[in-house]
N, CA, C and O atoms as CSV, one atom per row, in Angstrom:
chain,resi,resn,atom,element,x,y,z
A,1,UNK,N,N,-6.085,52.577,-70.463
A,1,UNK,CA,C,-7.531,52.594,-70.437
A,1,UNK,C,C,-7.997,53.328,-69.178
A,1,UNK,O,O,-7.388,53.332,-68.109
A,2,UNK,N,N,-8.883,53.804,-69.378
A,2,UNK,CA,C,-9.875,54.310,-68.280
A,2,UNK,C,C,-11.035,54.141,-68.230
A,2,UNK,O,O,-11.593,53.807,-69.275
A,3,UNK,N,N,-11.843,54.308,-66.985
A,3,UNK,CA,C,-12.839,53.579,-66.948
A,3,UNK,C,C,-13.803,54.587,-65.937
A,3,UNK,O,O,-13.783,54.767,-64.720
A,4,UNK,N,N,-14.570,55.099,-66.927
A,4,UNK,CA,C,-15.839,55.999,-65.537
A,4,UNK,C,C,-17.656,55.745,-65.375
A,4,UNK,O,O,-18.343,55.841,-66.391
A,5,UNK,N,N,-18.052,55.549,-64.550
A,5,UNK,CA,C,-19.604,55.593,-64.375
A,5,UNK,C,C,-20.042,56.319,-64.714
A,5,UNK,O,O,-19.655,57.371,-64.207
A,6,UNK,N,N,-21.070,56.457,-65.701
A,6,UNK,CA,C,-22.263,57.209,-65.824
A,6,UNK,C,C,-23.551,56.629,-65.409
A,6,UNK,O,O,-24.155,55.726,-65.988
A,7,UNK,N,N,-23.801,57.074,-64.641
A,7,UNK,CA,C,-25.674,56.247,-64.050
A,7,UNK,C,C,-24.926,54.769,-63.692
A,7,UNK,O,O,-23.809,54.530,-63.234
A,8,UNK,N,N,-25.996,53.921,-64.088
A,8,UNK,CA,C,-25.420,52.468,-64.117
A,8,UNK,C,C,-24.398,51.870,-64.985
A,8,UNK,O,O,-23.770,50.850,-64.702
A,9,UNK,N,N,-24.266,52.558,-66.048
A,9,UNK,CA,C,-23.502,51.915,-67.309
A,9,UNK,C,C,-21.877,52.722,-66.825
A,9,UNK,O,O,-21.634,53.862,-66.430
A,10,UNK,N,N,-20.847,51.332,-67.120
A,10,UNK,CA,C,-19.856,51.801,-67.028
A,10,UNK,C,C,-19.013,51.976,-68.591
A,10,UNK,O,O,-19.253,51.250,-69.556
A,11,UNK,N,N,-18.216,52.852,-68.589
A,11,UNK,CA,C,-17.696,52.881,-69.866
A,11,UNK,C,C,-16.046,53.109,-69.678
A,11,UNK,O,O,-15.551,53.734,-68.740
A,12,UNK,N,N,-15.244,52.427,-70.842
A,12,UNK,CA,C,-14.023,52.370,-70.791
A,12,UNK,C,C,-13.749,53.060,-71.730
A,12,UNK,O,O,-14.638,53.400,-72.511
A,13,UNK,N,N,-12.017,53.579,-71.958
A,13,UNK,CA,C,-11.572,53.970,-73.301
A,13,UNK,C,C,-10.539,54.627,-73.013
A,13,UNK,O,O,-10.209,55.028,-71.897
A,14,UNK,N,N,-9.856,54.792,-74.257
A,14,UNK,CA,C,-8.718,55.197,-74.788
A,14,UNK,C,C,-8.730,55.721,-75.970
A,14,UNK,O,O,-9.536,55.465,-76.866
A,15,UNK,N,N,-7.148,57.043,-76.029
A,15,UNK,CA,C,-7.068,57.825,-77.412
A,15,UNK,C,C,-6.117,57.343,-77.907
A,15,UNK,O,O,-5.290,56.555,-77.449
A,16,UNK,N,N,-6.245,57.979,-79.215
A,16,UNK,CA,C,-4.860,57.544,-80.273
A,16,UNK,C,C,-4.553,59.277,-80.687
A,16,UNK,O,O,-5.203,60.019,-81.424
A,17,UNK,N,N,-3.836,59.430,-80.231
A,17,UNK,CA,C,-3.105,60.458,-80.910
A,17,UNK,C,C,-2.121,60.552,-81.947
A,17,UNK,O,O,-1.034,60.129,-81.554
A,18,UNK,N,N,-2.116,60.984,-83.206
A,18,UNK,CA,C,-1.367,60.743,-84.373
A,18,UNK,C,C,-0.701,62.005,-84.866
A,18,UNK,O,O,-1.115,63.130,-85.146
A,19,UNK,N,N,0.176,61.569,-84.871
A,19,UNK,CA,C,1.513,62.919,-85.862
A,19,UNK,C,C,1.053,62.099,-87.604
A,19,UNK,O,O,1.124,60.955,-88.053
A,20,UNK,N,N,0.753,62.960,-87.948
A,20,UNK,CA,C,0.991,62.580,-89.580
A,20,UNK,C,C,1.646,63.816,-90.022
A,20,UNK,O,O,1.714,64.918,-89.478
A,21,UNK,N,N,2.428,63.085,-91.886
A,21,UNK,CA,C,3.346,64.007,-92.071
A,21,UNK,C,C,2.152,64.647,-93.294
A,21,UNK,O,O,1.300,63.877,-93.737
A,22,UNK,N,N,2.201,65.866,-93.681
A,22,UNK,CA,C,0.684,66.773,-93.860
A,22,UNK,C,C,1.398,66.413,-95.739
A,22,UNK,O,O,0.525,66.105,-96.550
A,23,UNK,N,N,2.771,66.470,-96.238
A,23,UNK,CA,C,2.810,66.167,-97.680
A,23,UNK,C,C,2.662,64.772,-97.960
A,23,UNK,O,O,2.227,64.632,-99.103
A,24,UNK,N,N,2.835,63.770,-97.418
A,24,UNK,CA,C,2.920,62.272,-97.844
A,24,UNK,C,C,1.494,61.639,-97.279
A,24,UNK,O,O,0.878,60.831,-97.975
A,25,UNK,N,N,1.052,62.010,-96.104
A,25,UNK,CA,C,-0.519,61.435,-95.489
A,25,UNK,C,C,0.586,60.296,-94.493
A,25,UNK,O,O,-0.080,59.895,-93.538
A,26,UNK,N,N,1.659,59.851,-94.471
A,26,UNK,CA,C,1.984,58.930,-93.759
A,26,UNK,C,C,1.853,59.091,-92.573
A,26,UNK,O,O,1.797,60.281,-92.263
A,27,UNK,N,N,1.762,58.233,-91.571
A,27,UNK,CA,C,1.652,58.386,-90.059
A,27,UNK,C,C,3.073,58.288,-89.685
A,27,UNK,O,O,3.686,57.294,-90.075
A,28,UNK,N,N,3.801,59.351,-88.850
A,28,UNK,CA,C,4.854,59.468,-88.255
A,28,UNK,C,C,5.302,58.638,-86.626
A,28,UNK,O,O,6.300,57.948,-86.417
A,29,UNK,N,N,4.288,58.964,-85.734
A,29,UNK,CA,C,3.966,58.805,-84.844
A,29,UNK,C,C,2.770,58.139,-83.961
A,29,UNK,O,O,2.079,57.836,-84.933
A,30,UNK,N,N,2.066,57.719,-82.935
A,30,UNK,CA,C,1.083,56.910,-82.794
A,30,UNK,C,C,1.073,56.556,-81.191
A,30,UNK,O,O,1.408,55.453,-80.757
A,31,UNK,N,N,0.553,57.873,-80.210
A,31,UNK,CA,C,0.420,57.706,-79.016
A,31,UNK,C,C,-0.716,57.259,-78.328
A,31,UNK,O,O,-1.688,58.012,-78.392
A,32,UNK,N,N,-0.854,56.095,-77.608
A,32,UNK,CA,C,-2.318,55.418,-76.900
A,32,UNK,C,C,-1.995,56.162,-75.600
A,32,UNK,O,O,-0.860,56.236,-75.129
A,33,UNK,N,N,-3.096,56.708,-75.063
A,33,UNK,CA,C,-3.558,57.163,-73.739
A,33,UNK,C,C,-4.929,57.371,-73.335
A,33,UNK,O,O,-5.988,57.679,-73.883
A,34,UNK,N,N,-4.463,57.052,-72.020
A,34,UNK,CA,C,-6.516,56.997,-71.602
A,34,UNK,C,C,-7.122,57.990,-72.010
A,34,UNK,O,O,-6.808,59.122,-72.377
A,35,UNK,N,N,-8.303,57.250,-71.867
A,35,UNK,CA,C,-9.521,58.613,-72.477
A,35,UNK,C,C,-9.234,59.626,-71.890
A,35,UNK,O,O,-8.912,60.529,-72.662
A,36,UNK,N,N,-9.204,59.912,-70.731
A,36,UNK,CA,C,-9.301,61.170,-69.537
A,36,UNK,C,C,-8.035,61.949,-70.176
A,36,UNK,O,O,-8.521,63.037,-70.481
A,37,UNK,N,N,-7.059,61.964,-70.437
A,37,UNK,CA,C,-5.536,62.505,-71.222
A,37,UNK,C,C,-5.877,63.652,-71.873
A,37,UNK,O,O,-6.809,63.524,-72.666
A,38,UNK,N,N,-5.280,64.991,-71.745
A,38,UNK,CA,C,-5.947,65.590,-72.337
A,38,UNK,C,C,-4.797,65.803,-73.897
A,38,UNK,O,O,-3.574,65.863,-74.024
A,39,UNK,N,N,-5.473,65.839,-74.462
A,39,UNK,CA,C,-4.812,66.111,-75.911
A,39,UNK,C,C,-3.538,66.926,-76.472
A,39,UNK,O,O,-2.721,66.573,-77.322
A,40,UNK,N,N,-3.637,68.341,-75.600
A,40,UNK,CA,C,-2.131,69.135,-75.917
A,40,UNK,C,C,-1.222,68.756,-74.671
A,40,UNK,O,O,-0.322,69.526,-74.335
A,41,UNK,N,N,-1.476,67.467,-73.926
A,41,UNK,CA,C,-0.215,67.527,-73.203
A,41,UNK,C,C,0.294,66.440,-74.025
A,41,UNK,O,O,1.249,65.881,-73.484
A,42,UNK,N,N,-0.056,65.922,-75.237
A,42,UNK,CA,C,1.193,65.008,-75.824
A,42,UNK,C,C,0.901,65.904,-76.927
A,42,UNK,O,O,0.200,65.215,-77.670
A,43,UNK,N,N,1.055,67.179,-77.518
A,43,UNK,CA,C,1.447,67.444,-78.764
A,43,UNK,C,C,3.068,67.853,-78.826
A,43,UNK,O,O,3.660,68.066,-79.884
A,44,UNK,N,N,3.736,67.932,-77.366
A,44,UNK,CA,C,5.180,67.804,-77.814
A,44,UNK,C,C,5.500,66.339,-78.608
A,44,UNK,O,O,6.076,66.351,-79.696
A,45,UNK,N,N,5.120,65.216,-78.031
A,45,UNK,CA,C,5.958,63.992,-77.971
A,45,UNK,C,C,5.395,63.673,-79.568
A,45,UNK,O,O,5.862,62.678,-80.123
A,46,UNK,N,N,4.461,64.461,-80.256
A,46,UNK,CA,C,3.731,64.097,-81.647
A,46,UNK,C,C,4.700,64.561,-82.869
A,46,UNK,O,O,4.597,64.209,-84.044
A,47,UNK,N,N,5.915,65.664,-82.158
A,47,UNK,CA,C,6.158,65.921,-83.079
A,47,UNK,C,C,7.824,65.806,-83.594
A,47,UNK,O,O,8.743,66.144,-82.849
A,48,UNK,N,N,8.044,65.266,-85.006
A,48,UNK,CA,C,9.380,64.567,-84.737
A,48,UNK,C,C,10.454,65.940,-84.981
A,48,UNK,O,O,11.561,65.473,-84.713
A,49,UNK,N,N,10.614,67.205,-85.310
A,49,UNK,CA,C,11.547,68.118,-85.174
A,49,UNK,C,C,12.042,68.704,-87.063
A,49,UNK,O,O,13.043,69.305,-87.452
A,50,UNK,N,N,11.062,68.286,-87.681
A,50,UNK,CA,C,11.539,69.126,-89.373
A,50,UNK,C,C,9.975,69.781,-89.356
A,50,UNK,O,O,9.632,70.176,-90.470
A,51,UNK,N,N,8.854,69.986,-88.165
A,51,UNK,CA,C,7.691,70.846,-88.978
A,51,UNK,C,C,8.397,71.993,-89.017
A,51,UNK,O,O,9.397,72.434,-88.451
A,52,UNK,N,N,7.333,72.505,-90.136
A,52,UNK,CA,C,7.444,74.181,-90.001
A,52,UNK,C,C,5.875,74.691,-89.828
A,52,UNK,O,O,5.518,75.863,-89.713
A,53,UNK,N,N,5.108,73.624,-89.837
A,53,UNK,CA,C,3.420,73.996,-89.883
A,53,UNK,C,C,2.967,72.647,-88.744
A,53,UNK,O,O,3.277,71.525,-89.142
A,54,UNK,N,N,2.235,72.745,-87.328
A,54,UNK,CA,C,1.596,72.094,-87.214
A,54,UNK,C,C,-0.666,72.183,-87.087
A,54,UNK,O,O,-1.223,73.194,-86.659
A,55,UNK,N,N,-1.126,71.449,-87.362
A,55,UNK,CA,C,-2.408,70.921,-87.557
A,55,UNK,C,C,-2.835,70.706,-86.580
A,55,UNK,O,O,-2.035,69.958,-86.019
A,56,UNK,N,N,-3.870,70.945,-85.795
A,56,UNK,CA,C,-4.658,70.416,-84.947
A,56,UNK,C,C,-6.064,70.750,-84.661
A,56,UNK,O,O,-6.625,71.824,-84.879
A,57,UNK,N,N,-6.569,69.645,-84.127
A,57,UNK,CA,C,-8.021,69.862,-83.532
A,57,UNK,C,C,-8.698,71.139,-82.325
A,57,UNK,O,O,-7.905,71.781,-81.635
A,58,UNK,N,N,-9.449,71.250,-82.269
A,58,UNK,CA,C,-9.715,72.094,-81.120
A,58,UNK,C,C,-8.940,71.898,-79.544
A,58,UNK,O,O,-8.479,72.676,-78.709
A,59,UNK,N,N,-9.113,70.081,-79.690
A,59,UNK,CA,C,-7.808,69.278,-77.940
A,59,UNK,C,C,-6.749,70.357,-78.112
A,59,UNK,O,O,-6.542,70.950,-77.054
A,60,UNK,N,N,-6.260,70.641,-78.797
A,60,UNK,CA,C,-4.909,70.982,-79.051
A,60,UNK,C,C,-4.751,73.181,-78.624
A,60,UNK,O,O,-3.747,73.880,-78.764
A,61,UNK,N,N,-6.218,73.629,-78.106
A,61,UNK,CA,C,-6.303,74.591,-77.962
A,61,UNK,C,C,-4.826,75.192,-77.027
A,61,UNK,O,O,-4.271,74.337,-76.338
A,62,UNK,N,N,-4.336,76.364,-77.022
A,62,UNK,CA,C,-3.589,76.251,-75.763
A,62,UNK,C,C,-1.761,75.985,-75.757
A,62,UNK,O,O,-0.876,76.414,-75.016
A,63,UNK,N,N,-1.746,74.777,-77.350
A,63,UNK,CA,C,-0.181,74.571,-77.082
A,63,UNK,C,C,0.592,75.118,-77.326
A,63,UNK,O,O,1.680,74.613,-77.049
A,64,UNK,N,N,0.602,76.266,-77.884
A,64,UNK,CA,C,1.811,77.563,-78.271
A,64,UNK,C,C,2.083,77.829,-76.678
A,64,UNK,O,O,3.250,77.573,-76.381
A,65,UNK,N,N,1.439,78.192,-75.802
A,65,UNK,CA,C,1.126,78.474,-74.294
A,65,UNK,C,C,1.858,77.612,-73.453
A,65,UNK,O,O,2.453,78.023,-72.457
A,66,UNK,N,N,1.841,76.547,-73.779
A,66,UNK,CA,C,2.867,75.735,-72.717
A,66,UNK,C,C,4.420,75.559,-72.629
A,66,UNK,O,O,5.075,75.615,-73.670
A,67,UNK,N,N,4.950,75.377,-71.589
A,67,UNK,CA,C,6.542,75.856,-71.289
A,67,UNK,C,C,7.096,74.709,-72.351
A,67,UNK,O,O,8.125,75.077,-72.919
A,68,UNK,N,N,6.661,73.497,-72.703
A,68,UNK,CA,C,7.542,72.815,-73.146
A,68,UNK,C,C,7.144,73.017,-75.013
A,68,UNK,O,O,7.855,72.730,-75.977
A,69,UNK,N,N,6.050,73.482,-74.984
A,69,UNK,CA,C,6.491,74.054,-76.909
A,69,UNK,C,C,6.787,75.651,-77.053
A,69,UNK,O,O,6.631,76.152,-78.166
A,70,UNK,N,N,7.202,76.451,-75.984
A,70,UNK,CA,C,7.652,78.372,-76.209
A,70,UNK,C,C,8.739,78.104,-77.165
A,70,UNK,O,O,8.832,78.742,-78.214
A,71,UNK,N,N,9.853,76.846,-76.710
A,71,UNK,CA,C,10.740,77.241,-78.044
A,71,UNK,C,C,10.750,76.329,-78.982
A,71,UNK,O,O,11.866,76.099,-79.446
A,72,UNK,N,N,9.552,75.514,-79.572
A,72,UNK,CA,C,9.241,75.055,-80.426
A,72,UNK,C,C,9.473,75.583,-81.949
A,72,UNK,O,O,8.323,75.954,-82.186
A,73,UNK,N,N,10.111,75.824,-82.980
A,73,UNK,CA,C,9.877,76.775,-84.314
A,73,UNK,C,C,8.777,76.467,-85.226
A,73,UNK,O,O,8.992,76.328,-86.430
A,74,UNK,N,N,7.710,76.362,-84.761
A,74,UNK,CA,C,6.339,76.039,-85.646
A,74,UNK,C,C,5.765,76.676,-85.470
A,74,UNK,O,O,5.610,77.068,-84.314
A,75,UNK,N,N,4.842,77.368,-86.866
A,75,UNK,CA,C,3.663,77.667,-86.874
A,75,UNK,C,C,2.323,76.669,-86.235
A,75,UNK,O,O,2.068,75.510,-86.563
A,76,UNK,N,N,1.521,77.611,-85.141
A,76,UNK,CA,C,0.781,76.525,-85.139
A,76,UNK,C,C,-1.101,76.985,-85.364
A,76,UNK,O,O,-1.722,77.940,-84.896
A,77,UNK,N,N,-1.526,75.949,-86.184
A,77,UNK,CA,C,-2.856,76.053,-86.331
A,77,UNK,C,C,-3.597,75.208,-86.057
A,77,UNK,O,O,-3.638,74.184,-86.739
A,78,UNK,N,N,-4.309,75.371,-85.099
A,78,UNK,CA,C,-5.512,74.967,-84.031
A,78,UNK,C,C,-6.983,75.571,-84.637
A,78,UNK,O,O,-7.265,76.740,-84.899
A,79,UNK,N,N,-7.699,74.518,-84.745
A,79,UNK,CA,C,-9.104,74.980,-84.591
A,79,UNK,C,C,-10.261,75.387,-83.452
A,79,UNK,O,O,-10.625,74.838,-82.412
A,80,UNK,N,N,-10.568,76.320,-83.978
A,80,UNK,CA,C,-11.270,76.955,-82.704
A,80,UNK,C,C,-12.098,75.891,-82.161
A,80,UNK,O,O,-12.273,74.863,-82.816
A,81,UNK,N,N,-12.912,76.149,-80.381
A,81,UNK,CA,C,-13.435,75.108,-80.208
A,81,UNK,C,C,-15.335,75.686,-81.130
A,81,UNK,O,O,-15.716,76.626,-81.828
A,82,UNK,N,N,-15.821,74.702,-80.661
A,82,UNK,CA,C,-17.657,75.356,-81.083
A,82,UNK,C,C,-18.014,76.190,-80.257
A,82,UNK,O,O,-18.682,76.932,-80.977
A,83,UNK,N,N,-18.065,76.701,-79.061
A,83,UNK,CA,C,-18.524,77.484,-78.816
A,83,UNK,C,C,-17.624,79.014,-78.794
A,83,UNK,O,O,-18.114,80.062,-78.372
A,84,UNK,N,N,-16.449,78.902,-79.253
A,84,UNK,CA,C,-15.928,79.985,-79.229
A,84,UNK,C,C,-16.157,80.479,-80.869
A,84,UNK,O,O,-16.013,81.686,-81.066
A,85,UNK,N,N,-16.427,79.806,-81.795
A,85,UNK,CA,C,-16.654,79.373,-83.210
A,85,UNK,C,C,-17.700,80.304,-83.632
A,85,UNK,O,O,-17.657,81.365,-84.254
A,86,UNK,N,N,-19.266,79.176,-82.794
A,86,UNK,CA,C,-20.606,79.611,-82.512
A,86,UNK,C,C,-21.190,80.937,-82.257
A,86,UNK,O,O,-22.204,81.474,-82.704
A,87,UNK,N,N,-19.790,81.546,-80.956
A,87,UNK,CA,C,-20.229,83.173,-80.981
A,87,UNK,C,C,-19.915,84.278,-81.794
A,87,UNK,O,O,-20.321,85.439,-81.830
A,88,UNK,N,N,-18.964,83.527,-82.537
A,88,UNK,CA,C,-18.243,84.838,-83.894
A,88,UNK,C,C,-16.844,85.456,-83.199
A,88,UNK,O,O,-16.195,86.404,-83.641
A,89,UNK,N,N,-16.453,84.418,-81.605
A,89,UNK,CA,C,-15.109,85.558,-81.131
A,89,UNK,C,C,-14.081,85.038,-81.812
A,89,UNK,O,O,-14.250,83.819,-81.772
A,90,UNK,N,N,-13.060,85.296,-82.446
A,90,UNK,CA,C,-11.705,84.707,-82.744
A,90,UNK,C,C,-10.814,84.835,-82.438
A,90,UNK,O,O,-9.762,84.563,-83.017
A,91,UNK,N,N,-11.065,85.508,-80.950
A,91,UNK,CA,C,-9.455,85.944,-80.461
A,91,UNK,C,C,-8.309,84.143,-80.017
A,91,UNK,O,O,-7.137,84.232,-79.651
């Protein structure tokens, strides 16, 4: 959990990060981390080693890029974020 101030109100929280397998809908995997966590530093530990396609949200911008998925063998598809979306760029 984490826990930050805004104004007077304090707020707590935590993510769930989920590997699901994309033919069955089953959940593979099931990582809790604080809110603050950012999302592609657990898409190694999400994934159990037979993808050939992974899925992700915009969090997930970035993970082809990092040293610990270069020799990963997956395709990977990430959704753009909104404002990169919003302007029409798709690089």
């Amino acid at each position: 959990m984490h826990q930050t101030k805004k104004g007077n109100q304090w707020h707590f929280g935590m993510k769930a990060h989920i590997g699901v397998d994309a033919a069955s809908g089953l959940t593979h995997t099931l990582i809790g981390t604080a809110a603050n966590a950012g999302d592609v530093t657990q898409a190694q530990a999400l994934l159990h080693g037979d993808e050939t396609d992974v899925f992700g949200d915009a969090g997930y911008q970035g993970v082809e890029k990092r040293a610990e998925n270069l020799e990963v063998p997956v395709r990977w598809h990430i959704a753009l974020k909104r404002s990169v979306r919003k302007a029409g760029n798709t690089d």
